[in-house]
BADRENZA-275868 format. One record per residue: residue number from 1; z, x, y of N, C-alpha, C in turn; residue in three letters. Coordinates in steps of 0.05 Angstrom, whole numbers, plus 5000, padded with zeros to 4 digits. Layout:
N
(node NUM; (Z; X; Y); (Z; X; Y); (Z; X; Y); "ALA")
...
END
This chain:
245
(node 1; (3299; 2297; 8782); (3276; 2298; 8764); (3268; 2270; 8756); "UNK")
(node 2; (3241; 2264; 8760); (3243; 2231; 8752); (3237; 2231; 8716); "UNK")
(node 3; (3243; 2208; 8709); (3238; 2204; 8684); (3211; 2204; 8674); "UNK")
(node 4; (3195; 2195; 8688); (3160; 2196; 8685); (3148; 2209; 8696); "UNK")
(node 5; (3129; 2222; 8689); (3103; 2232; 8710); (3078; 2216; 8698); "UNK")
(node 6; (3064; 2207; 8718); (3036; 2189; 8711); (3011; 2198; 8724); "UNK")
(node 7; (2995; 2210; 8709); (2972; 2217; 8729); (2936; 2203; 8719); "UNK")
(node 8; (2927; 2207; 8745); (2903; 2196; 8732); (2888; 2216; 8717); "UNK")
(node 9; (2868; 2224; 8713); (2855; 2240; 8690); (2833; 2259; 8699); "UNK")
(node 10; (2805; 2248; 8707); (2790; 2259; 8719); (2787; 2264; 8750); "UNK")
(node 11; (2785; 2293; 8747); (2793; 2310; 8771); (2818; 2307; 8781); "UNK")
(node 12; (2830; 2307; 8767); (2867; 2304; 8774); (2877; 2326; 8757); "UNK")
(node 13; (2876; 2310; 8729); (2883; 2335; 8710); (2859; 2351; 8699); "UNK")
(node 14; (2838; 2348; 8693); (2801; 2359; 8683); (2789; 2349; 8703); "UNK")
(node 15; (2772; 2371; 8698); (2744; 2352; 8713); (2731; 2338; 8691); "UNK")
(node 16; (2721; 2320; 8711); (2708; 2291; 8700); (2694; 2289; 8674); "UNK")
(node 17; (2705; 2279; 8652); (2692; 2278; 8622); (2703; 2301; 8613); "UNK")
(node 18; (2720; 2321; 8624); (2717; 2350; 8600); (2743; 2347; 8600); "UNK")
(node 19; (2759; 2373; 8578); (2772; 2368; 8571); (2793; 2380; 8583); "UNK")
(node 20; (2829; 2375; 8572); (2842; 2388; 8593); (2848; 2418; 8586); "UNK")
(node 21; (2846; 2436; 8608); (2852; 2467; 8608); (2872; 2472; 8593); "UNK")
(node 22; (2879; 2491; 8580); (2902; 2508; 8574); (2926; 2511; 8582); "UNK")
(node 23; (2915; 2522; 8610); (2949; 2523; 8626); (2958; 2501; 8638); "UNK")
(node 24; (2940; 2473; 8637); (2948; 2452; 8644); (2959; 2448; 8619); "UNK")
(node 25; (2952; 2434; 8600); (2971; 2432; 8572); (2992; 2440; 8565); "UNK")
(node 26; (2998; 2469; 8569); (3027; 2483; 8570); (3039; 2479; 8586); "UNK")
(node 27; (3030; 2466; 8620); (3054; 2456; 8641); (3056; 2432; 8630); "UNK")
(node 28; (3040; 2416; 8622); (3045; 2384; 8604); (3069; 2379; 8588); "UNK")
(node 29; (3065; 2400; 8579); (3081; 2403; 8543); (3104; 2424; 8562); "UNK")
(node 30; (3108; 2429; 8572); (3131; 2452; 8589); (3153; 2418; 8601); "UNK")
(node 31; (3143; 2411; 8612); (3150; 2389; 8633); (3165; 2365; 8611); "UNK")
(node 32; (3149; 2360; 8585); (3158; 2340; 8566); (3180; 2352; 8544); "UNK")
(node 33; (3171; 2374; 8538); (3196; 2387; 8533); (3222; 2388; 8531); "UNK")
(node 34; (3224; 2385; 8574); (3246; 2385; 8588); (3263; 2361; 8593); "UNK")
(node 35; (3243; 2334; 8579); (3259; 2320; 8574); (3245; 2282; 8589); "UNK")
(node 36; (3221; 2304; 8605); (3207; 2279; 8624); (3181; 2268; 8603); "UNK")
(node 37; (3179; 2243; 8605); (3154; 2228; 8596); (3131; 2238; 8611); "UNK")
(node 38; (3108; 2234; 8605); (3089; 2235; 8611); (3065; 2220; 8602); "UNK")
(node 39; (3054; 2203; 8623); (3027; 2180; 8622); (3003; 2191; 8631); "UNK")
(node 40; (2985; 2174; 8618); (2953; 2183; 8631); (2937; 2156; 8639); "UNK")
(node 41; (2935; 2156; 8656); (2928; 2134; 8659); (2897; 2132; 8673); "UNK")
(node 42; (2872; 2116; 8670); (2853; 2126; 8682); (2828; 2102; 8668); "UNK")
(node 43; (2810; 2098; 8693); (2789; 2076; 8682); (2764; 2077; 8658); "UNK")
(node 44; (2775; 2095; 8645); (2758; 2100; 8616); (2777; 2089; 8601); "UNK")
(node 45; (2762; 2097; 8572); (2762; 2085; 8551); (2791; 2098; 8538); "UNK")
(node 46; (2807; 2086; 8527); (2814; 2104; 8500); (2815; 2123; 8491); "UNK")
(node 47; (2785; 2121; 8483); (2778; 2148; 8468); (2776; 2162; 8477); "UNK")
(node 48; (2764; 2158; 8500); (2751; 2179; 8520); (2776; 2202; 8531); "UNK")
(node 49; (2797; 2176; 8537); (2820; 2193; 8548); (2833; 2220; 8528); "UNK")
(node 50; (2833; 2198; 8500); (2849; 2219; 8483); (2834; 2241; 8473); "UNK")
(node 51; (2804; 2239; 8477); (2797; 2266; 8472); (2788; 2297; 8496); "UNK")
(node 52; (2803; 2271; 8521); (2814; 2298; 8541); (2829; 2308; 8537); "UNK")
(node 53; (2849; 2300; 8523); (2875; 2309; 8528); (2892; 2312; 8503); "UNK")
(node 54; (2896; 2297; 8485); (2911; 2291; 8458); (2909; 2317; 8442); "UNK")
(node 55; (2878; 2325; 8438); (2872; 2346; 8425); (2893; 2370; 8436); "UNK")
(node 56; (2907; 2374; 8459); (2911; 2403; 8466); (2936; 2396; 8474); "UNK")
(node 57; (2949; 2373; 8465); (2985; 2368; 8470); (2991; 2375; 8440); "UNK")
(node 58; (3019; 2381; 8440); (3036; 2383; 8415); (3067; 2363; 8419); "UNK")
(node 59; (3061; 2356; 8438); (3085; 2337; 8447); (3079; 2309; 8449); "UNK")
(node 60; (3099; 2290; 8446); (3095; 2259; 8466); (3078; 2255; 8486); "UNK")
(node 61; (3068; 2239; 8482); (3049; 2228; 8509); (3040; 2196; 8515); "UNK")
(node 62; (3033; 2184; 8531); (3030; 2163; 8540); (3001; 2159; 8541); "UNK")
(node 63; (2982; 2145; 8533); (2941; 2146; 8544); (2945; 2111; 8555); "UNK")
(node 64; (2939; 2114; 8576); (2939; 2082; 8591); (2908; 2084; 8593); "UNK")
(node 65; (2883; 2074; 8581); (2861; 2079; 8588); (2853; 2046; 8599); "UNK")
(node 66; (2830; 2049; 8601); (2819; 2022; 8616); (2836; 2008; 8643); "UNK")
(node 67; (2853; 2027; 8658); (2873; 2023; 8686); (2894; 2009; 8678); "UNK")
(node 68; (2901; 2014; 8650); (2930; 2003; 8635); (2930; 1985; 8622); "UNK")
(node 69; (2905; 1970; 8612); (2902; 1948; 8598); (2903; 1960; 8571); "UNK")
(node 70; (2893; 1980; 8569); (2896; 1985; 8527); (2907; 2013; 8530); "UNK")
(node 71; (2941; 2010; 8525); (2959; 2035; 8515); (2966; 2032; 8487); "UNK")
(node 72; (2967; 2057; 8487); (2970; 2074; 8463); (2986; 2098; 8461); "UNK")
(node 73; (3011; 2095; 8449); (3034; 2118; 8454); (3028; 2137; 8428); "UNK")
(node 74; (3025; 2164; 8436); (3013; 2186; 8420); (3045; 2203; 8410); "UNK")
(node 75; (3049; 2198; 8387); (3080; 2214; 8375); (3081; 2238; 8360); "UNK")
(node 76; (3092; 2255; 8362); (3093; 2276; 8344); (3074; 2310; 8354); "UNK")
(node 77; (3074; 2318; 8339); (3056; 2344; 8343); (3030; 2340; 8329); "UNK")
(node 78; (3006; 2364; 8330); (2983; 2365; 8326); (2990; 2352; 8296); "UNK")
(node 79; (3000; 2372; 8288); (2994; 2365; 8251); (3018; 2344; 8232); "UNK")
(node 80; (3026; 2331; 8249); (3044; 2304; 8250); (3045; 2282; 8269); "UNK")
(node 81; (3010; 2268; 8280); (3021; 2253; 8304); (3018; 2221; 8290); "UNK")
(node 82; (3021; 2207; 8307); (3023; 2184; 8300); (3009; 2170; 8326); "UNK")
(node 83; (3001; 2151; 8331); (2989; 2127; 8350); (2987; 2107; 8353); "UNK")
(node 84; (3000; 2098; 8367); (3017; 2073; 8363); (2995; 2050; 8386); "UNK")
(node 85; (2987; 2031; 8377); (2966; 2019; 8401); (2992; 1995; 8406); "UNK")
(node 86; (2999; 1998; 8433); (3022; 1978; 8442); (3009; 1948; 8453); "UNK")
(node 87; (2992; 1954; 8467); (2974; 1925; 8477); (2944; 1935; 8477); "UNK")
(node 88; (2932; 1913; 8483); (2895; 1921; 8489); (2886; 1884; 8501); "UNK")
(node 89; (2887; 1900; 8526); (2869; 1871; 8538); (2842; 1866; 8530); "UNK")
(node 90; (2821; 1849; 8534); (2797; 1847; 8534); (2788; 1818; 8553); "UNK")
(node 91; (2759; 1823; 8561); (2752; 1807; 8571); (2743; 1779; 8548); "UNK")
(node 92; (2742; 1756; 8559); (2721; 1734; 8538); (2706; 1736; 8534); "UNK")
(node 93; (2683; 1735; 8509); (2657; 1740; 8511); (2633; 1732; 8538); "UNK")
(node 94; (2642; 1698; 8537); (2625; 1695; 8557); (2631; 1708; 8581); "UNK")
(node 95; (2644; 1712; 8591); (2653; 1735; 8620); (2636; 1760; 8618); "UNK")
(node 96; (2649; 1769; 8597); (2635; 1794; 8591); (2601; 1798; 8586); "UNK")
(node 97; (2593; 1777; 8574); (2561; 1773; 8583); (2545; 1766; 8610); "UNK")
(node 98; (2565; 1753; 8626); (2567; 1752; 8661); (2561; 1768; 8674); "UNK")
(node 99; (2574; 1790; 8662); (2577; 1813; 8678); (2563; 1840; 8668); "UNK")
(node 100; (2552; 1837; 8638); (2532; 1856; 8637); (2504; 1850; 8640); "UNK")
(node 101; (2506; 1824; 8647); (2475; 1814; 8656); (2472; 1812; 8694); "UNK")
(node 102; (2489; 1812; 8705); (2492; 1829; 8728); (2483; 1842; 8734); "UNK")
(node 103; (2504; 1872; 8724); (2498; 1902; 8727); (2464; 1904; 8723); "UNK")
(node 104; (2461; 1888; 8700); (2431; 1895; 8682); (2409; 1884; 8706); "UNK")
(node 105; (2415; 1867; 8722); (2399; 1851; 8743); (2405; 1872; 8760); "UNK")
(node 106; (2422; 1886; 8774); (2423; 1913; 8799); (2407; 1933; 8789); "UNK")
(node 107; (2412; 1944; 8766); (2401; 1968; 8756); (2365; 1963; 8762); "UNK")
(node 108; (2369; 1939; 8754); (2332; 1940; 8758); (2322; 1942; 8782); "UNK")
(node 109; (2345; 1918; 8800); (2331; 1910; 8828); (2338; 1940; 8840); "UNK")
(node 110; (2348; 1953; 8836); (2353; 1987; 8844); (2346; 2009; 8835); "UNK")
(node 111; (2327; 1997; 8814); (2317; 2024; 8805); (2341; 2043; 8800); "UNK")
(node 112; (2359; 2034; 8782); (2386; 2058; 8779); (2371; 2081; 8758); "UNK")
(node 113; (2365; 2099; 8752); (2363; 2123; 8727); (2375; 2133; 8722); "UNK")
(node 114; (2386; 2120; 8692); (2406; 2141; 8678); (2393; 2180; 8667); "UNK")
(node 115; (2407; 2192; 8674); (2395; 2221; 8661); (2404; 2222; 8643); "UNK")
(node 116; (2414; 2202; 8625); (2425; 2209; 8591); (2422; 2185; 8576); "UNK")
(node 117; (2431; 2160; 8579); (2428; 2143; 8567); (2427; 2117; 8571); "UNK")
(node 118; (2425; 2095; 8565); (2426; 2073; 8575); (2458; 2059; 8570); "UNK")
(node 119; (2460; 2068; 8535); (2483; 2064; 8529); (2515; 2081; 8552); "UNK")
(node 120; (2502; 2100; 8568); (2532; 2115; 8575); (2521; 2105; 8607); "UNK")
(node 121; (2510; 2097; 8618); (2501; 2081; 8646); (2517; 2055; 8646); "UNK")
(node 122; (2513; 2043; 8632); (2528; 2008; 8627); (2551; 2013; 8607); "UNK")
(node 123; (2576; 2009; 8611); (2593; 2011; 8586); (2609; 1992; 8591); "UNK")
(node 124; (2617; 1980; 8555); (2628; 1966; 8554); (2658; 1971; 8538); "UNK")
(node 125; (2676; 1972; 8561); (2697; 1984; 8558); (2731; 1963; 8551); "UNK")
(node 126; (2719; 1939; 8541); (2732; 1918; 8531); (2749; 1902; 8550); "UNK")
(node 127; (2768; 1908; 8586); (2775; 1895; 8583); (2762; 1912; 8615); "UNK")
(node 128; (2737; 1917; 8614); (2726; 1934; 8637); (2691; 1941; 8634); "UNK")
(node 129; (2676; 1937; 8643); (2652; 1934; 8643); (2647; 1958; 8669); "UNK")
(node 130; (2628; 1983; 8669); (2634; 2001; 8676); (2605; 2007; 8680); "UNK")
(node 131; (2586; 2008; 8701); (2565; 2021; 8712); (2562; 2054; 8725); "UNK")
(node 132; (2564; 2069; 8710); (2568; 2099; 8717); (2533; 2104; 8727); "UNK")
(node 133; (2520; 2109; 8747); (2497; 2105; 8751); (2473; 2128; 8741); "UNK")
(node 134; (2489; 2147; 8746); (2463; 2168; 8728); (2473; 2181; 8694); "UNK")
(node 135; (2496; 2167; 8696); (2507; 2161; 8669); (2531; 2177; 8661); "UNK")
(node 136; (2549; 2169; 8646); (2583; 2180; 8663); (2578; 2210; 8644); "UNK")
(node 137; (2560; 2211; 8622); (2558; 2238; 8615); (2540; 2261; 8631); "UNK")
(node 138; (2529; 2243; 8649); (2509; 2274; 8668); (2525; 2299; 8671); "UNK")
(node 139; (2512; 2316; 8688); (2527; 2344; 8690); (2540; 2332; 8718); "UNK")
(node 140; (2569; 2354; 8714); (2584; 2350; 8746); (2573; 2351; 8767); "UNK")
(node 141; (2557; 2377; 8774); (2546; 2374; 8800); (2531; 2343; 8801); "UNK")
(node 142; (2510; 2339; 8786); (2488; 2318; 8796); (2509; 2290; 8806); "UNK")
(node 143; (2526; 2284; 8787); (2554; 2264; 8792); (2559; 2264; 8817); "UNK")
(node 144; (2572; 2292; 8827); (2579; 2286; 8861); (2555; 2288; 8874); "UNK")
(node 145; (2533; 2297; 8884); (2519; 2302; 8891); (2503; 2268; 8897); "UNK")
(node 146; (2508; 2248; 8873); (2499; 2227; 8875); (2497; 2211; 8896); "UNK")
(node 147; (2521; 2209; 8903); (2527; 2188; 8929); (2563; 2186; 8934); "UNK")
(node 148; (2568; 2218; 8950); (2590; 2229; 8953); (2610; 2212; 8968); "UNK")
(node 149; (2600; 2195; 8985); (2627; 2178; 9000); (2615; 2150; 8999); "UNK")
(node 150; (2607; 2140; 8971); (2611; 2119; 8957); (2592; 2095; 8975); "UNK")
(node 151; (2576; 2100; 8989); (2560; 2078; 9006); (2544; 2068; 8999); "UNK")
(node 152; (2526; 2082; 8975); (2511; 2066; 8967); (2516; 2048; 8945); "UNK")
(node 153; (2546; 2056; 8933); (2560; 2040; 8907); (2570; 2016; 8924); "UNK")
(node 154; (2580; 2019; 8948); (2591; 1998; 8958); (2569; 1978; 8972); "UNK")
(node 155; (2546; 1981; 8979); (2530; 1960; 8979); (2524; 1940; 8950); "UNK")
(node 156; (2526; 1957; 8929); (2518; 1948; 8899); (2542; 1932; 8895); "UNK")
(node 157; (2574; 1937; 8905); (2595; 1923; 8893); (2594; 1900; 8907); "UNK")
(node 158; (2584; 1891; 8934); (2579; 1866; 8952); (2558; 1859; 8936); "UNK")
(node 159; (2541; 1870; 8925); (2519; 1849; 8918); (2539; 1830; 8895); "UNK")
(node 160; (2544; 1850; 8880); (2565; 1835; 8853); (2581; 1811; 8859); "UNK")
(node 161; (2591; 1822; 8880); (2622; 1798; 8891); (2608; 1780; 8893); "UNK")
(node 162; (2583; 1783; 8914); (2566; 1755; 8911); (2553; 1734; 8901); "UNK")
(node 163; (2539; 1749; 8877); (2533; 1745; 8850); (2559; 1725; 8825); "UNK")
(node 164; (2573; 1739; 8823); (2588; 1730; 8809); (2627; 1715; 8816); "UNK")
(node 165; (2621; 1717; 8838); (2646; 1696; 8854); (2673; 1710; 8852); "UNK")
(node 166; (2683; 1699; 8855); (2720; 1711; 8853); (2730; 1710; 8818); "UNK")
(node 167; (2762; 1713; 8817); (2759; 1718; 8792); (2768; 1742; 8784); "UNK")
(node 168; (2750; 1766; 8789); (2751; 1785; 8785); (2744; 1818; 8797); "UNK")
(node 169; (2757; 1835; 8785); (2765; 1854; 8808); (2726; 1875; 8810); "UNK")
(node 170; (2728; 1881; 8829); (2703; 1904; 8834); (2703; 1920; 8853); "UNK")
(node 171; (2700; 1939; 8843); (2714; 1967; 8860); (2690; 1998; 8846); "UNK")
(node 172; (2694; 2003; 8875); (2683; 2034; 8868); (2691; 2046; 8856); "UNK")
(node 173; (2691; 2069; 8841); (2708; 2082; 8820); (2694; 2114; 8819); "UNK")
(node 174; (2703; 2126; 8810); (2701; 2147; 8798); (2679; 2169; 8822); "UNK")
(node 175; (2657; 2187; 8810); (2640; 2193; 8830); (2617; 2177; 8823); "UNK")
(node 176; (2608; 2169; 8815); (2575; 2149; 8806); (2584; 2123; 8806); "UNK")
(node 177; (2613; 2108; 8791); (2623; 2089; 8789); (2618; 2059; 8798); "UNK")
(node 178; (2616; 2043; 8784); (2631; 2006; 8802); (2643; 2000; 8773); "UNK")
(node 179; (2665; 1987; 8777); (2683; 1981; 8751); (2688; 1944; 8764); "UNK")
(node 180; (2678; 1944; 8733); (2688; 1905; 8738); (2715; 1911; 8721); "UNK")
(node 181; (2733; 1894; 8731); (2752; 1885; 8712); (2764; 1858; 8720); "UNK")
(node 182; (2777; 1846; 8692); (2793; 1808; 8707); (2803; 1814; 8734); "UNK")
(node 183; (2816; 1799; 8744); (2825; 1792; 8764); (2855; 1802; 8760); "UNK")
(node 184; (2869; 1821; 8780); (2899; 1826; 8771); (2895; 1853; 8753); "UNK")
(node 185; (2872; 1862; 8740); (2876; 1883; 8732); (2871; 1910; 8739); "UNK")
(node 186; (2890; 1928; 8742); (2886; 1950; 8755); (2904; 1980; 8759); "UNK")
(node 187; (2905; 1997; 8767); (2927; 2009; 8766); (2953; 2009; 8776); "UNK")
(node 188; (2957; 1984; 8791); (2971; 1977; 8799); (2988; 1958; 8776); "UNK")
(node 189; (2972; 1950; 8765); (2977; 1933; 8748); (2988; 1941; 8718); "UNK")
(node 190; (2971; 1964; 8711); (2977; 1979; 8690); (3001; 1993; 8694); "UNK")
(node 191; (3001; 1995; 8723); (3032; 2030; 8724); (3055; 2005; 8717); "UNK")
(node 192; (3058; 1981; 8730); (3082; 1961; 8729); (3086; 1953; 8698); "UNK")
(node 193; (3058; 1944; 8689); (3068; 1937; 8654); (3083; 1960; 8643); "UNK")
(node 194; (3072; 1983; 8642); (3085; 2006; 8634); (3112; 2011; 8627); "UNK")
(node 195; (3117; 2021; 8664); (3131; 2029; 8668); (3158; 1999; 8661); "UNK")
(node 196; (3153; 1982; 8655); (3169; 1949; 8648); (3181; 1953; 8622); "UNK")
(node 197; (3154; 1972; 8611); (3154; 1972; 8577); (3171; 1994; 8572); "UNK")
(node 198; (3179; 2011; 8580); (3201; 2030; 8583); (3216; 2027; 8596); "UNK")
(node 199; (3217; 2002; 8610); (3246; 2001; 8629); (3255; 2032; 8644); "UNK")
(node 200; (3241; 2028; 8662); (3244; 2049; 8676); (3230; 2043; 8714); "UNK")
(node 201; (3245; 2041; 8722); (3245; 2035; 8755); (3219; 2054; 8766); "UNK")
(node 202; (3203; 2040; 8788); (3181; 2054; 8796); (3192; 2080; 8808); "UNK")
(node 203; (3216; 2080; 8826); (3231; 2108; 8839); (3235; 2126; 8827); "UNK")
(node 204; (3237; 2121; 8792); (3242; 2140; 8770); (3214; 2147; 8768); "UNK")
(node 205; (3198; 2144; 8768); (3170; 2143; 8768); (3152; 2173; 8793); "UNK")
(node 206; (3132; 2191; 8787); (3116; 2184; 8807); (3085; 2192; 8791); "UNK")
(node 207; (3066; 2188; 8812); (3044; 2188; 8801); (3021; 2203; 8817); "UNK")
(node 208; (3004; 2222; 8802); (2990; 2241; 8813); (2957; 2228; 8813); "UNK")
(node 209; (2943; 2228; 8837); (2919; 2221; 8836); (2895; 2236; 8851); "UNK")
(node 210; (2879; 2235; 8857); (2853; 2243; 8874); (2839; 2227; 8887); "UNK")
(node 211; (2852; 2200; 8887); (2828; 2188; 8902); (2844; 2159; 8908); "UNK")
(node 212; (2870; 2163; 8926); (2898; 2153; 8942); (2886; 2134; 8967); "UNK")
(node 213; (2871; 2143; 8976); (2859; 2137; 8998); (2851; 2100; 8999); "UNK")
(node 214; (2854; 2075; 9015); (2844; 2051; 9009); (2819; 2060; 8998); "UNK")
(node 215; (2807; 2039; 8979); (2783; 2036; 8960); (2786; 2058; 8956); "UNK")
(node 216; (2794; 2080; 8940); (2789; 2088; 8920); (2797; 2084; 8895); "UNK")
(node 217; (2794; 2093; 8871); (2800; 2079; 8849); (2831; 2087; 8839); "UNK")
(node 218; (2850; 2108; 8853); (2872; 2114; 8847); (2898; 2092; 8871); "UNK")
(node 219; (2885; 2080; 8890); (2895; 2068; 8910); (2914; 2049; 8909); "UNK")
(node 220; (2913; 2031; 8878); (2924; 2006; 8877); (2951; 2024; 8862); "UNK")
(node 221; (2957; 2036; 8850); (2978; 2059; 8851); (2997; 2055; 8870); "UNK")
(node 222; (2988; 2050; 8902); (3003; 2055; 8917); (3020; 2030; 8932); "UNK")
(node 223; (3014; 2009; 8920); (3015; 1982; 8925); (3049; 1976; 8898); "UNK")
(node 224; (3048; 1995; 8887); (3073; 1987; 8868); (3102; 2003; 8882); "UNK")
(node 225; (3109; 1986; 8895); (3133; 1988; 8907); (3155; 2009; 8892); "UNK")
(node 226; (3173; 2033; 8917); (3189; 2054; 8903); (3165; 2080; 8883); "UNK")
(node 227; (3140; 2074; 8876); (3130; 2101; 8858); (3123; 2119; 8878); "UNK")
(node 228; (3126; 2135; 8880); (3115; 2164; 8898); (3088; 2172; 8888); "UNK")
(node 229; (3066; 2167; 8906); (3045; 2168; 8896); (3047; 2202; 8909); "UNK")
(node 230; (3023; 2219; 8891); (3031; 2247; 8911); (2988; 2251; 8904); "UNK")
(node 231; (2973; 2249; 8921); (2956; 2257; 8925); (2948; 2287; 8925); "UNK")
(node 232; (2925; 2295; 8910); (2913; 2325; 8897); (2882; 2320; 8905); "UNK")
(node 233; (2885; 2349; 8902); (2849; 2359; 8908); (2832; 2354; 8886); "UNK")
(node 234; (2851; 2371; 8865); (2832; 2376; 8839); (2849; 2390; 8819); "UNK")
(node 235; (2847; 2390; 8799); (2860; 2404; 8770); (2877; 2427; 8788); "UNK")
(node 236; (2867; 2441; 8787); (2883; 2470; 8794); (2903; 2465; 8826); "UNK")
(node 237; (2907; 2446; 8836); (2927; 2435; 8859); (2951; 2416; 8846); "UNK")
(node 238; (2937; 2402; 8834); (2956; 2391; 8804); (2974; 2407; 8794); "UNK")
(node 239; (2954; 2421; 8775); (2979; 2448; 8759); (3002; 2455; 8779); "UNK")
(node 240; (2993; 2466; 8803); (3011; 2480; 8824); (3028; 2461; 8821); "UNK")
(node 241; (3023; 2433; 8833); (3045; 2413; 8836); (3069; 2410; 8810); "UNK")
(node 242; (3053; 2417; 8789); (3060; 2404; 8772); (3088; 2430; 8764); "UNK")
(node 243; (3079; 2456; 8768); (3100; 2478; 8770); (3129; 2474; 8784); "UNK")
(node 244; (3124; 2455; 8803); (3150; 2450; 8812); (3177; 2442; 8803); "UNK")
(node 245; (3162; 2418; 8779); (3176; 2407; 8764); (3189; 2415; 8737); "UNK")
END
């Protein structure tokens, strides 16, 4: 039994932005119970994470949001928790204005249209700058339906690299997605601080994703030597997996 389970969030454990199911929560809380940790790890926010998930645990839990740069260990039950913020990276201001004057220069030269907001299209996610293109709150279908095997995000992430030099990481992400972050930061990066910070060996470790594959945004996961990365379809292939344990 390993000591950790780490998974990413959207379409792993929920679908994308909503919150987590029921019978996922009770295998959550079944699994932690028994004695194993459990992380969340995933290129949103904080908040975002903990109001997937936090709301419908009664147990310990781990929220690695922003790909492990700002954790936050969640203690206790609903009506006794506690939240403990352990680190929080951020970018420098001037960087961070680099890079939303960028995005802000593509969106135009591309005519990007958010269907919700301007504010949930461009986010600024402190130690991650986050272009969700029709805006990370649209409805699910329109999300996939966008630009399903990532080709037209990956022309937009070469323009970036170009634009703004080395330095820093840019990657496809999510289904609408391009995520800037520093240089060095990532899930790869986040699972190792972590898992450092609990002293706990990557082999003790494994980690559940949807999108394992090179360039996708669960991929650098697989680059941390000894973790068992175990690749899923979607929430309900998860759970199954997750029954085993």
């Amino acid at each position: 039994m390993p000591k950790v389970l780490i998974a990413d969030i959207d379409d792993t454990i929920c679908p994308s932005t909503r919150p987590v199911a029921p019978e996922m929560a009770a295998e959550i809380s079944r699994i932690v119970r028994g004695g194993t940790a459990f992380a969340f790890i995933s290129g949103s926010t904080y908040a975002q994470i903990a109001a997937q998930v936090s709301p419908f645990l009664d147990v310990d839990h781990h929220l690695l949001g922003v790909s492990g740069s700002h954790y936050v260990a969640v203690r206790g039950g609903r009506d006794a928790r506690e939240c403990a913020e352990i680190w929080r990276e951020k970018f420098d201001p001037a960087t961070k204005e680099r890079i939303l004057s960028a995005f802000r220069r593509l969106i135009e030269r591309h005519a990007i249209r958010s269907l919700t907001t301007a504010e949930d299209q461009l986010q600024d996610r402190g130690s991650q700058v986050t272009l969700s293109a029709i805006g990370r709150s649209a409805p699910d279908a329109a999300k996939r339906a966008y630009d399903p095997e990532g080709a037209r995000r990956r022309v937009w992430a070469a323009e970036l690299e170009a634009e703004l030099g080395p330095g820093l990481n840019i990657r496809v992400g999510g289904t609408t997605s391009v995520d800037i972050t520093p240089g060095g930061i990532d899930k790869e990066w986040g699972i190792r601080r972590f898992l450092a910070h609990l002293n706990i060996g990557a082999s003790d470790a494994v980690f559940f994703g949807d999108n394992l594959a090179e360039g996708g945004n669960d991929y650098p996961a697989t680059r941390v030597a000894g973790l068992r990365c175990v690749p899923v379809e979607n929430p309900g292939h998860t759970l199954k997996l997750l029954a085993a344990y």
